[in-house]
C-alpha positions, 0 to 999 in steps of 0.5 A, a space after each residue: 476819393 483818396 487812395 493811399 498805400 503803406 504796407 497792406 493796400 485798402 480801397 475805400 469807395 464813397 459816393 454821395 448823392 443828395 446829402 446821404 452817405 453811402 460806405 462801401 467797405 471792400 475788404 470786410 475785416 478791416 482794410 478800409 485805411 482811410 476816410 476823407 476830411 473832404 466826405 466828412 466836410 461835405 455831409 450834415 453833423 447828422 451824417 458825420 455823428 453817424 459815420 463816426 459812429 459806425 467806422 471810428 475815430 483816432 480822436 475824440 468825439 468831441 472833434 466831429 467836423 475835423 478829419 478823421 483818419 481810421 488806423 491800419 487795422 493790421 499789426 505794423 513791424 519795423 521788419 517784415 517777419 522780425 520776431 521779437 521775445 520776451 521771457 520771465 521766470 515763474 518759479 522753475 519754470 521760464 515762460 516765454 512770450 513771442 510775437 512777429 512769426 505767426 498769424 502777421 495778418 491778425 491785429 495781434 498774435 501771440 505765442 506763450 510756451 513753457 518748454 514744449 507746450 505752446 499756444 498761439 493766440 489771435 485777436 481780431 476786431 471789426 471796424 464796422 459796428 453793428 446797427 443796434 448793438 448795444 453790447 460786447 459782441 466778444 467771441 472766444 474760441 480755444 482748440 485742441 487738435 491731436 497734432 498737438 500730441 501726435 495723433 489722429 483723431 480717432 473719429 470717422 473722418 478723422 479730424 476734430 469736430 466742433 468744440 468738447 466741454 474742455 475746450 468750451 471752458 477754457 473759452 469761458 475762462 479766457 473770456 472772463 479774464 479779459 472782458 472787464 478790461 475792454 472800453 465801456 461803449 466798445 461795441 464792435 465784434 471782437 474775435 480771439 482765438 487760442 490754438 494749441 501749438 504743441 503739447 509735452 504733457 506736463 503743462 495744462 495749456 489753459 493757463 497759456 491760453 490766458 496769457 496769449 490772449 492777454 498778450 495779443 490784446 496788449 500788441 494789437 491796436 484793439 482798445 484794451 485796458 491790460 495786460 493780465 497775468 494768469 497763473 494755477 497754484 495747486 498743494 500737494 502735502 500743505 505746500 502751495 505749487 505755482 504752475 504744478 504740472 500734471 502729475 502735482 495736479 492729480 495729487 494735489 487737493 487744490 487746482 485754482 486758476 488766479 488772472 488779475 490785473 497789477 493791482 487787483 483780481 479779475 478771474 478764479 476758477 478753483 476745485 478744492 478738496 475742504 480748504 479752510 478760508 484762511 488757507 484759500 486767502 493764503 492762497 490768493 495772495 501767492 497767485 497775485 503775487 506770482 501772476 503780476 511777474 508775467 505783466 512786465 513781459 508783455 508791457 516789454 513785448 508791445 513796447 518792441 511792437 510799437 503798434 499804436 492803439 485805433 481811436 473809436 467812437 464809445 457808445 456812450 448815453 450824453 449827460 444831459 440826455 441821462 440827467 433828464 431821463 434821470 429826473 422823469 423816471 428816478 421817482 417812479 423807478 424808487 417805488 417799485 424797487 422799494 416794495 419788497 412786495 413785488 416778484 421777479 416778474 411783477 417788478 418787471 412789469 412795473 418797470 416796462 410800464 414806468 419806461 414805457 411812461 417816461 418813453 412817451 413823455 419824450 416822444 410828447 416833448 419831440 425829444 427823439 434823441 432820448 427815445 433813441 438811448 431811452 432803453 440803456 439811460 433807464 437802465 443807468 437810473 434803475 441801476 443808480 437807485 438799486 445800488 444807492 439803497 444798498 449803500 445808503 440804507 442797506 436795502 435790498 429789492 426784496 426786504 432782505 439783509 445784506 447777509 439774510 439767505 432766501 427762504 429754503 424749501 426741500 425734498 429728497 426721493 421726490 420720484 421712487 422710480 428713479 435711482 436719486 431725486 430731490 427738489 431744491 428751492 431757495 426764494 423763486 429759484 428752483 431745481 430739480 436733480 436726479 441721480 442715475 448711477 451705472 456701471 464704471 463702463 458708463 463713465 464718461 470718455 474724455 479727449 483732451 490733450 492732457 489729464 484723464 481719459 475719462 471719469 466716473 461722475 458727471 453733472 448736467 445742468 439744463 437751463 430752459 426758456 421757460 425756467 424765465 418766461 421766455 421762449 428760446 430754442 433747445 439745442 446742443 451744447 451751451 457755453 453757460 450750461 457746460 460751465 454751471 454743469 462743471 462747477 457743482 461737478 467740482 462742488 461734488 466731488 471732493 464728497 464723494 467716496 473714492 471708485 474703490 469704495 464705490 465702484 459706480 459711475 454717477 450722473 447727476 442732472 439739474 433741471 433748472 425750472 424757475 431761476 431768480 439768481 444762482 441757480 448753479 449754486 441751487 444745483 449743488 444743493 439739490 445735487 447733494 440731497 439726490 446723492 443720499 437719496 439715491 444711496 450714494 455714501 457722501 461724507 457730508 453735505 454740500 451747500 452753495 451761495 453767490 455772493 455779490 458786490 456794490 461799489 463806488 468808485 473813482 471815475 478817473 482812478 478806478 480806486 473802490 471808495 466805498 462797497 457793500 457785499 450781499 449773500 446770495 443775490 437775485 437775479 437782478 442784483 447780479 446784473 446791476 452789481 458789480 460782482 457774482 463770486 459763488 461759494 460751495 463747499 461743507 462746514 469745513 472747507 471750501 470745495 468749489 469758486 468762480 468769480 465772474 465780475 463787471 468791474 475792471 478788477 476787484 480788490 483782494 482784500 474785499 474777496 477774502 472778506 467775501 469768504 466768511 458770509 458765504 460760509 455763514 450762508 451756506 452753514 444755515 442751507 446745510 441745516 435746512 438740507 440735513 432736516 431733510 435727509 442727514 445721511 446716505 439712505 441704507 435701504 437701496 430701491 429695488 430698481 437701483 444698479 447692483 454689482 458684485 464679485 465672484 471668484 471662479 477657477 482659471 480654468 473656467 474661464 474659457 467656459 464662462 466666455 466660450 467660444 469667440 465669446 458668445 456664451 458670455 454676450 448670450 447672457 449679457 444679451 439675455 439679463 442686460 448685465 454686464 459681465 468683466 472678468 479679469 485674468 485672475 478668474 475674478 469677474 464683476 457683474 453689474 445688474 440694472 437691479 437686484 432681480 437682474 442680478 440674481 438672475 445673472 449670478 444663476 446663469 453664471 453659476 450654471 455655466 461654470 457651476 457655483 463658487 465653492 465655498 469651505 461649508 457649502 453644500 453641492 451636488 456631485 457625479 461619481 466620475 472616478 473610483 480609485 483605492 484611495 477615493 472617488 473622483 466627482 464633478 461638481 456642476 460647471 465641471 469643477 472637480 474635485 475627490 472624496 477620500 475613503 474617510 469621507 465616503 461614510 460614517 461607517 468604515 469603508 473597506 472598498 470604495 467599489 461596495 459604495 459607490 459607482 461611476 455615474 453616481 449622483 451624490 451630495 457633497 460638502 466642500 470642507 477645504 482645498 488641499 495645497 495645490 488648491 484643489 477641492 476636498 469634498 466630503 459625502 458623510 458630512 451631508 448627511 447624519 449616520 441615521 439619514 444615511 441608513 434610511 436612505 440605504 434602507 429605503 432604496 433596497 426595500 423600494 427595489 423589492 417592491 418594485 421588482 415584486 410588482 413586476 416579477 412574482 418570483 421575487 418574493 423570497 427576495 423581498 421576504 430577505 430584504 424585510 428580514 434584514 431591516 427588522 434585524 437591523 432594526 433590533 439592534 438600535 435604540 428606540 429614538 434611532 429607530 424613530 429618526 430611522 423609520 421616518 426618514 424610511 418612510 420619506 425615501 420609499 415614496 420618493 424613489 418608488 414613485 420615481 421607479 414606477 414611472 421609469 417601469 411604465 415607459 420601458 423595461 426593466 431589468 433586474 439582477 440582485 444579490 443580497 448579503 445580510 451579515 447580523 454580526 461584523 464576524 460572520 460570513 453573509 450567507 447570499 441569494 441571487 435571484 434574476 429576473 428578465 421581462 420576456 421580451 428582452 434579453 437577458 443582461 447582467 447589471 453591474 452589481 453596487 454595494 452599500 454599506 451601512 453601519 449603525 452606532 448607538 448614541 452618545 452614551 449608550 452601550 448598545 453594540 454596533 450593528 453591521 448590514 451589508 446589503 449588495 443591492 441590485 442594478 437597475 436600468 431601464 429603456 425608454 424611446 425619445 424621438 425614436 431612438 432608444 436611450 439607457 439612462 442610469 435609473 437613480 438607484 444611485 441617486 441620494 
């Protein structure tokens, strides 16, 4: 038992009993300060490998039997709270590195800021290394809270809840910077934490977060093999920008983030608008160039800290152990992966049974040692045999060249009931994307701290259990889907037309259903062929492959001796290699790049090399996907969304909304359209299809009336007469007048003689005045022969009408036949013909109207007929009245019609006049008990 205390007290408890062991420690994330040399001198080398193993060494593994003191795990400063800085200029702009003030307890903290933007970057690492872990436990989380900006956060409670998709790849470019450079065999949880401090919105904080997390790890007593710069170069009219801010960013046509080590690559993530190859290289070497400025800081900063690095036990296969697994299994292992023949699953199976194999001819020779690291020694030696037929012979698992691409196989419009679909395969790998287009409402809301609030186009990518023969559990948000998901969404967007070209949010979903390597780069492919089978006007296709890595390299050193690339790697060569760098774009440029490594940092010039066969590769996926389908379908499925635009009148605005806006949610609720109108009378309506469309526009244009164009015909209501003209109103209420000269095709001497209040009538809009109100014209709807059938047809249809009804009004029907026949003499053979068909049309139209309105009430007829033969004679009249018995007697208000008959172009046939006074009639009906006069349609053409 031993106590001991320097600045953080630790207690450790050990019993032993019966030559066993048993560690309790008391303070979970480290405060364990000391181990005994007395507990180690008393257990067997069995116990003493085990209990270096689990709690660590300062010293090597080759001094078990010695004492063995485990360090503080807490970050020691000269001075309590003494801070300490260090500042280093990246083109304008200082950044700053600060340690010492916040988060003592953590084994590292760190804050980077540039001006007002700040983040604070913990670290942590367990001591106790957990049974049967064989991997990096690393777990990295970043946040943004509103604080950072000044705000609530706009949910219920009012605070932030689990991670969004941003913070989720920030994590992920955090993680991927710095996880090759931990210690081969360090097995222990590990823990970092990036919180945004503050935020001015000039800076994107992801960047920052990569340092803070690099100079944490550098003044912590973690193991680490850093530090790390990281910087982001955008372009904005051909000029490269080191660190752009928000607004460079927006108009800039590259965002690449670059982290490396000093002397080689370790981390890219780009979105890039068609960049050529020899400009992305230009490219990669200024970020190298910039980001190796920011190392020096840091080395400075943990100089100051002076905090010394905790020795720990490497999980690690013994030599011996590995070259006899290696003697037993290397033959076995050579012929499976030798067989081009094998698949992704079969190779798995011969595989399991040689390791199953090798594991009992050691159970057989008692060698329990090796069963134990069996499982990762078999793993070494399929991994030695993989990458030395690469190197050696250029021979790939599967047959292939090192430059060959899988067999492809495509299809677009693979399901006609959805809005885009199409199915990509390449080699066992299989995807399944769909489009679904909406309305710019539909897009996606975003909460971050800095850029957009939202945006238009989305793609999901869903990578089930069964898409690998396995069974997992389906839940929320995946780190790994959230971040293929964004990089065919980068991959895609620099094809698509701009929202003004095409107003429309897209999603695009990737069901991954078999996956043997770059499934990611499958969904960009696929993604591109539903974008043009679902109509969406993409400049060109885009493609993408995954390029891998095979080195050798100095154990001591670390230098690459000698390399291999691969295009477009399998599964298996992504994890026995050394490198995964997917490549998207077209023919003409790069759109999309992530690099994810093992290596501890790759040379720049082999990445740049890497360029040229990926745009090889994905030039030949292009082919094969333009046999498919080369261009955006033009024929649009029934089902897909439909928008469009109407102007209407300022001031049937507040018609089309009603009121507290319930006419304009009744037709939403009833087509499920979604209706915007802007303050200039402009309104945007957004169908689920073409039948949802036509039936929002009817309901639009019977609210407010249809959109007048110059040309169009409409029907009016005479509303009000003036000296000048008449007044109508179109349906919806919009108004407009109908001068004197554009009542009829024969001169007009009173408006009064043709037209009345309450008349319905057909119109054309033939222009707006300078004030913009309507200019309607009567005569223009109709020809001079249909206007005299239709005056012709409804005085003679009043006759027989009246004479049905009344036997008195016979010398009144005898005047109206006369009057037509002498009208009839003075026009030519072909107008009579036009005129008496359309007479014919008309009598039957308006008679059976009459006779139906006579059946149901009582009619009442006043007529005054004035013939005049001659435009110089005075008209000799007759009135003649009549009235059902039992009604009272009442006087109509009488109308006119004019009507003017001209000979046809060429002939000199004189012009004929025929005033007639024709009679008003009006009729009484019962509805629901209560007596209506409606106006008879005497005045309806």
């Amino acid at each position: 038992m031993a106590l001991r205390r320097k600045g953080f007290q630790a207690v450790a408890k050990f019993a032993v009993s019966r030559n066993e062991i048993i560690g309790q420690n008391l303070c979970r994330y480290g405060q364990l300060r000391v181990l005994g040399s007395n507990l180690l001198n008393s257990s067997s080398p069995a116990q003493r490998q085990s209990l270096l193993s689990r709690y660590g060494s300062r010293r090597a593994a080759s001094t078990v039997g010695q004492a063995v003191q485990v360090p503080a795990p807490w970050r020691e400063f000269p001075a309590s709270g003494q801070v300490f800085l260090e500042e280093t200029q990246i083109g304008p702009k200082t950044i700053t590195f600060e340690t010492g003030k916040l988060a003592r307890f953590a084994a590292g903290a760190a804050v980077v800021s540039i001006k007002d933007t700040k983040v604070l970057a913990t670290v942590v690492s367990d001591y106790v290394r957990k049974e049967g872990m064989d991997f990096l436990p690393l777990q990295v989380e970043y946040r943004e809270k509103q604080y950072a900006q000044g705000k609530i956060p706009n949910t219920f409670m009012r605070r932030e809840g689990g991670p969004n998709e941003r913070e989720l790849l920030c994590g992920r470019v955090i993680d991927r910077s710095i996880r090759p450079l931990f210690p081969k065999g360090f097995f222990f949880e590990t823990q970092i934490i990036a919180n945004v401090l503050c935020s001015d919105g000039d800076q994107d904080p992801d960047v920052l977060s990569v340092n803070a997390a690099s100079a944490a790890l550098t003044i912590s007593n973690i193991p680490w093999n850093g530090p790390i710069g990281a910087v982001r170069v955008g372009r904005v009219n051909g000029k490269f920008i080191v660190n752009p801010n928000m607004n460079e960013v927006r108009n800039s046509d590259l965002n690449m983030i670059y982290a490396c080590t000093a002397t080689n690559a370790l981390m890219i993530e780009t979105q890039a608008g068609e960049i050529s190859n020899k400009d992305y290289a230009a490219a990669l070497h200024l970020a190298h160039s910039e980001a190796v400025k920011l190392i020096e800081p840091q080395l400075r900063l943990a100089a100051k800290v002076k905090n010394e690095k905790r020795a720990v036990h490497l999980l690690t296969v013994p030599d011996s152990v590995l070259e006899k697994i290696r003697g037993i299994s290397t033959e076995p292992i050579r012929s499976v992966m030798e067989n081009p023949l094998f698949g992704k699953f079969e190779r798995g199976k011969a595989l399991t049974t040689v390791q199953d194999s090798v594991g009992e001819i050691l159970k057989a020779g008692g060698d329990e040692d090796s069963v134990q690291v069996l499982g990762k020694a078999f793993d070494m030696v399929k991994k030695d045999v993989v990458r030395g037929n690469v190197l050696a012979k250029g021979q790939r698992v599967d047959g292939r060249s090192l430059t060959e691409v899988r067999e492809l196989y495509c299809e677009a419009g693979l399901h006609s009931a959805l809005h885009g679909s199409s199915l990509f395969s390449r080699g066992n790998t299989q995807v399944l994307c769909t489009v679904t287009m909406g309305a710019p409402d539909d897009a996606q809301r975003l909460d971050s701290i800095v850029g957009p609030d939202s945006k238009r186009f989305m793609v999901h990518y869903s990578f089930p259990p069964f898409s690998v023969n396995e069974v997992g559990r389906l839940g929320g948000l995946n780190r790994r889907e959230v971040g293929h998901g964004t990089l065919a969404e980068k991959a895609l967007l620099s094809s698509l037309p701009s929202e003004e070209e095409f107003p429309y949010s897209i999603r695009v979903t990737s069901e991954v259903l078999a996956s043997d390597g770059s499934s990611s780069m499958a969904t960009v492919c696929g993604g591109s062929l539903a974008l043009m089978d679902a109509g969406v006007p993409l400049r060109e296709h885009v493609a993408g492959v995954s390029v891998g890595l095979v080195t050798i390299t100095d154990k001591t050193t670390g230098e690459v001796k000698d390399y291999k690339l691969l295009t477009d790697i399998l599964g298996l060569e992504d994890h026995l290699g050394d490198m995964d760098f997917k490549i998207a774009g077209t023919r003409h440029g790069i759109t999309a790049v992530q690099l994810d490594m093992k290596l501890p940092g790759i040379p720049l010039p082999i990445l740049i090399e890497a360029l040229e066969p990926a745009l090889v590769g994905r030039s030949h996926i292009i082919d094969t996907m333009e046999k498919v389908i080369v261009k955006p379908r033009e024929d649009l499925r029934e089902n897909t969304p439909r928008r469009g635009q109407m102007t209407i009148l300022r001031e049937s605005i507040g018609r089309l909304i009603g009121p507290q806006g319930t006419t304009i949610r009744n037709i939403q609720r009833m087509t499920g359209a979604k209706l915007n109108v802007s303050d200039d009378g402009v309104l945007t309506i957004f169908a689920r299809d073409q039948a949802c469309y036509d039936q929002t526009k009817e309901m639009v244009e019977a609210c407010i009336g249809r959109e007048v164009e110059v040309g169009g015909s409409y029907f009016a209501t005479v509303v009000a007469i003036k000296d000048f003209g008449a007044f109508v109103e179109l349906d919806g209420g919009l108004q407009g007048m109908v001068h004197i000269s554009e009542i009829s095709h024969n001169k007009v001497a009173s408006i009064g003689d043709v037209l009345m209040l309450g008349q319905q009538l057909k119109v054309v809009c033939i222009g707006r005045d300078m004030r913009g109100n309507l200019k309607l014209s009567r005569k223009a709807a109709m020809s001079p022969e249909e206007e005299s059938a239709i005056v012709i047809a409804k005085t003679f249809s009043i006759s027989k009408a009246a004479s049905g009804v009344l036997e008195k009004s016979t010398s009144l029907g005898n005047q109206i036949k006369s009057s037509v026949s002498e009208g009839f003499l003075k026009q030519t053979s072909e107008q009579r013909v036009r005129t008496s068909s359309r007479v014919e049309e008309v009598i039957g139209d308006v008679s059976s109207s009459l006779k139906s309105d006579m059946s149901r009430g009582t009619v009442e007829v006043t007529e005054e007929v004035s013939v005049s033969t001659s435009t110089e004679s005075t008209p000799s009249t007759t009135t003649t009245t009549t009235t059902n018995e039992s009604h009272k007697r009442r006087r109509a208000s009488p109308a006119s019609t004019s009507l003017e008959s001209t000979s046809d172009e060429g002939s000199s046939s004189p012009k004929t006049g025929l005033r007639t006074r024709r009679p008003s009639i009006r009729t009484k009906a019962k509805s629901n008990g209560a007596n209506q006069e409606p106006s008879f349609g005497l005045g309806t053409e």
